[in-house]
C-alpha positions as CSV (number, residue, x, y, z in Angstrom):
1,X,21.0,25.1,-9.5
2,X,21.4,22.2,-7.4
3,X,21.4,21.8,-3.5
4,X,24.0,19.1,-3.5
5,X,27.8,18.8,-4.3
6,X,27.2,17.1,-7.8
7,X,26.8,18.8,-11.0
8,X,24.4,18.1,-13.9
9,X,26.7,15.8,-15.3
10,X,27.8,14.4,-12.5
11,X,23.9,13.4,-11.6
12,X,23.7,12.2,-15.4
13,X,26.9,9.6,-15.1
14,X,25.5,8.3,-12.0
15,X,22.1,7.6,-12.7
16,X,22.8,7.0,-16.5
17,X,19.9,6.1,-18.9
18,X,17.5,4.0,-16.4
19,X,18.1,6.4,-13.5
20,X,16.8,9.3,-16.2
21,X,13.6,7.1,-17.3
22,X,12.7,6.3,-14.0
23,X,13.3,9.9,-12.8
24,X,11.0,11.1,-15.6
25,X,8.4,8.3,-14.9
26,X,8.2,10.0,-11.0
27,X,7.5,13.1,-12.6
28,X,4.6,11.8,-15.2
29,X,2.9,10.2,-12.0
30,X,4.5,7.1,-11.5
31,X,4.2,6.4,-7.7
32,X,5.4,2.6,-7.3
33,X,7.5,0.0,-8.6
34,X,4.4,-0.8,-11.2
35,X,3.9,2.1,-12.7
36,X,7.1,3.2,-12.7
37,X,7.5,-0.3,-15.3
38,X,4.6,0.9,-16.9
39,X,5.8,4.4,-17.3
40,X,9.2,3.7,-18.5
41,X,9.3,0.2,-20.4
42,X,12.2,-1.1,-17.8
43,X,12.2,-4.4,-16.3
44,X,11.2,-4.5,-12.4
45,X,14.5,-5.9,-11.1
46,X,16.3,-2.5,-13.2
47,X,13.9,-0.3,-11.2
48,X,14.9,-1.6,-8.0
49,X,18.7,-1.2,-8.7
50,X,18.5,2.7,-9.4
51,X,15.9,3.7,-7.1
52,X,18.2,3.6,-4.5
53,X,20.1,5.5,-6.3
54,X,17.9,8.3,-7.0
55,X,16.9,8.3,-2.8
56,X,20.6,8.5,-1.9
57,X,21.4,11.3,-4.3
58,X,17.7,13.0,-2.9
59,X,16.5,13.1,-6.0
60,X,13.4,11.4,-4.9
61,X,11.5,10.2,-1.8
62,X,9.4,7.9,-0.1
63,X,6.0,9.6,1.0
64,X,3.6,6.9,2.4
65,X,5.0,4.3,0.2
66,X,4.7,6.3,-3.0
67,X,8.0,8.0,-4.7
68,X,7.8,11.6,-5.2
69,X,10.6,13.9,-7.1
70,X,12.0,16.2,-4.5
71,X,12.8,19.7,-5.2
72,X,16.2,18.6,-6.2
73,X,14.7,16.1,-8.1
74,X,12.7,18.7,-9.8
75,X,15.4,20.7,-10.5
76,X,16.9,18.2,-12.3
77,X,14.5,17.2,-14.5
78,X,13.7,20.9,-15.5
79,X,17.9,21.0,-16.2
80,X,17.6,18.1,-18.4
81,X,14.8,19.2,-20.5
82,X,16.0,22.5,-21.2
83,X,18.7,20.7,-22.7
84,X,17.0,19.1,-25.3
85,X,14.5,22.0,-26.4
């Protein structure tokens, strides 16, 4: 499922609504702290408070200045939407 220790709704609690909308953002093409506003309707100074998050938990990374969802990242996503089908 996941390649780290936490669980689904582990990853949930600790990135809680914004972390979720910014991880979705990622995945719709958002590449910086712009777009990810854009994307997701939350304020700029929100963004950067969770995107460390989401790098520390490798849900996301940093490719030439542009985030990208990782494989974990992906994962997660796909886990979330499932969910809510």
């Amino acid at each position: 499922m996941f390649n780290g220790e936490e669980s689904k709704e582990d990853l949930k609690n600790l990135l809680g609504y914004m972390g979720i909308e910014i991880l979705f953002a990622i995945d719709k093409g958002a590449k910086d702290f712009e777009t990810i506003k854009l994307f997701s309707g939350l304020p700029t100074s929100c963004i950067k408070g969770r995107t460390p998050v989401l790098l520390e938990l490798n849900l996301i990374k940093v490719i030439k200045k542009e985030y990208i969802l990782t494989e974990k990242g992906l994962n997660f996503k796909n886990q979330l939407e499932k969910n809510t089908d």
